[in-house]
N, C-alpha and C positions, 0 to 999 in steps of 0.2 A: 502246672500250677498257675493258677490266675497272679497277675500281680496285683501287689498291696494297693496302688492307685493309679490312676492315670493323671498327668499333665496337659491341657493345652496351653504348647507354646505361642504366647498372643501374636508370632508371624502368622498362628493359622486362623486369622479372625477372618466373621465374616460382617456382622454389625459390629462397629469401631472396639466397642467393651464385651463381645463375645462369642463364642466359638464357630468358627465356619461349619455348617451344619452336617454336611457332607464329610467332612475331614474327621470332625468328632464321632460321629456314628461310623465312620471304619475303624476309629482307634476303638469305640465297643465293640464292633463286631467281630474284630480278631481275635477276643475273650469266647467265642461262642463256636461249636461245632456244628456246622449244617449237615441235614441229614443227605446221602447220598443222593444226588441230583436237585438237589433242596439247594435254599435260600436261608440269609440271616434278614430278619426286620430289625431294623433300629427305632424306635419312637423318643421323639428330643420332648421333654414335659417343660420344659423351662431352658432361655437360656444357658447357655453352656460359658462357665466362669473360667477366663485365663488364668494363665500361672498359678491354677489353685489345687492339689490334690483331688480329687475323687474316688472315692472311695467306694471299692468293688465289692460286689456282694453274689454270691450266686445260690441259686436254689437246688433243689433235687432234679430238675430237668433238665439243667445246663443254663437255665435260662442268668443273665445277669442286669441288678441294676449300679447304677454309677449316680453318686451322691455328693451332696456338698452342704457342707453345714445339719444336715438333716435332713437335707427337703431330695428331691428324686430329680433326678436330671435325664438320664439318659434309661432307656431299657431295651436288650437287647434279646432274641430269642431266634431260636431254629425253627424254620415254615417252610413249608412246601414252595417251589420257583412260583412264580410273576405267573397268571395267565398273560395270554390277551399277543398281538401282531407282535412278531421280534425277528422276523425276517428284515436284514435292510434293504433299506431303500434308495440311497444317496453315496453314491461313491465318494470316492475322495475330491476328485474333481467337481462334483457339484456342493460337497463343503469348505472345500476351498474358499470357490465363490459366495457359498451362503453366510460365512462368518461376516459379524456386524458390530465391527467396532465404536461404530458412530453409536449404531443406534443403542448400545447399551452402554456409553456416555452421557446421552440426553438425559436430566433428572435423574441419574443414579442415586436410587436412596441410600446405598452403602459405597460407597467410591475406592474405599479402600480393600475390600472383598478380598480374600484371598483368590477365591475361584473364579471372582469375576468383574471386582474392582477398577475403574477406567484409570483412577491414582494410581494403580500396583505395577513396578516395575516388571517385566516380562520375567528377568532375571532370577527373580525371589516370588513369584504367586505365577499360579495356572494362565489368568488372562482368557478366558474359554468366552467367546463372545459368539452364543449360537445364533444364528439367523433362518430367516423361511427359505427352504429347500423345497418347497413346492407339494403337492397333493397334501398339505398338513403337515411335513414333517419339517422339521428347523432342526438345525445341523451346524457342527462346526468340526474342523480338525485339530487331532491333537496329539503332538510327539512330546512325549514324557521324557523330560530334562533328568541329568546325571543324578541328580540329587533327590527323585522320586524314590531312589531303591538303591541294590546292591546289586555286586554280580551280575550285573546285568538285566535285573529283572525289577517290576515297577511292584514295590509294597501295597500293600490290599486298601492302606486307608488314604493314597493316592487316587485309586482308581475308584472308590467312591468321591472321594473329592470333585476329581474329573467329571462324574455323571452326575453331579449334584445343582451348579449353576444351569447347564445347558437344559436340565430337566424342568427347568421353572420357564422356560423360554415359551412353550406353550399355553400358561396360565399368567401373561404377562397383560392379559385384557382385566386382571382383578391387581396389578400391581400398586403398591409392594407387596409382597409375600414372602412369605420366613416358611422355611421347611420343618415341618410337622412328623413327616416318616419315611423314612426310606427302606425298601429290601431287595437289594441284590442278591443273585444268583451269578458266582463266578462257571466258566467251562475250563476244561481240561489246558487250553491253550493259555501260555502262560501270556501277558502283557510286559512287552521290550523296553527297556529303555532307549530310545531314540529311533524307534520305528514310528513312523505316521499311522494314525487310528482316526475313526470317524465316529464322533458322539452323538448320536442321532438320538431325538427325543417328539415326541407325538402325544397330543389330547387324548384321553378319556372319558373322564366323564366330569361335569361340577356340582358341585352340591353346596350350594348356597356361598359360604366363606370359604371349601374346598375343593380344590383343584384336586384332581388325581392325574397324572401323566404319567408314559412309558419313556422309559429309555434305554440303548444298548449303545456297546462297545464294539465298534469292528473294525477289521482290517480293511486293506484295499483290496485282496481277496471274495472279499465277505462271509471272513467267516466270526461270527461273533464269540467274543471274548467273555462279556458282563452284559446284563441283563436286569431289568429290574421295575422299581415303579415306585413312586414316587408323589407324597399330597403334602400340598403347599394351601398356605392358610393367610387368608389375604388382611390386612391390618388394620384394625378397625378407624377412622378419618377423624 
């Protein structure tokens, strides 16, 4: 049974007055069933409002939207997985090295970011500062704190959260940019809390004001976790 609304708690912002984009589109997606080897898209139409109800609606497909005041905020549906490269490419050790703290301090247009904020303490937000990892890909590492999940294991709208900042990393030549649409496809291998992972994210294609990028989840194994794609919409000056 869907719930009556969803909340963002404004810990999870990502511009100052509203919702981290990433974090909000996994709190829809956990409302939606993807079809077996499938993917959920999330599309954000507007801003996502803190501390405010949303109210969930679903159709005869499964598909769901997420509302506030009347107007459409979020929609959520079941698609076929991401084409396109999701082999990794970058170990742990070259995202080690690749993460960029400086440089996603410089001019941060959201400072407070949950996912990627240079003000946000380590403690209470992601902190995911991906850098160039070389033949095109930018990469960062990332071990998912206690408080991601349960039992042991990282909750679904963490680990969009996770690939949400890093995936703009490559469309940072049209910055700033606000997240437009995300759709991950999770695999069978759950995601740990406190195990190291490597966010790896790569160009696509752009199309005037949008970016499209890729990006996956993997271990130091390499074997990927989350998978997806991701179009970022650059703000108009």
């Amino acid at each position: 049974m869907l719930a009556m609304d969803v909340v963002i708690d404004p810990r999870f912002n990502g511009p100052p007055d509203s919702g981290h984009g990433g974090y909000s589109a996994g709190r829809a997606a956990v409302l939606v069933e993807p079809p077996p080897g499938g993917a959920v898209e999330v599309t954000l139409r507007r801003p996502v409002p803190l501390a405010t109800p949303l109210v969930v609606a679903e159709d005869a497909t499964g598909a769901v939207e997420l509302s506030a005041g009347g107007e459409l905020v979020m929609a959520a549906r079941s698609v076929d997985a991401p084409d396109g490269a999701t082999a990794p490419a970058v170990d742990l050790g070259g995202a080690r090295a690749a993460a960029d703290p400086a440089g996603w301090a410089d001019g941060h247009p959201f400072p407070t970011c949950f996912g990627c904020g240079p003000d946000r303490d380590p403690a209470d937000a992601l902190c995911l500062y991906a850098g160039r990892a070389g033949d095109g890909r930018f990469a960062v590492p990332w071990v998912p704190a206690a408080g991601a999940g349960d039992v042991g294991l990282v909750a679904p709208e963490f680990v969009w959260a996770a690939l949400d900042c890093p995936s703009s990393a490559p469309a940072q030549g049209a910055f700033p940019v606000v997240l437009g649409r995300l759709t991950i496809a999770f695999s069978p291998a759950p995601v740990r809390i406190g195990e190291e992972y490597v966010v790896e994210s790569w160009l696509e294609e752009a199309d005037g004001r949008k970016t499209h990028t890729g990006v996956c989840l993997h271990d130091g194994a390499g074997t990927v976790h989350a998978r997806g794609r991701a179009t970022w919409i650059a703000l108009r000056s």
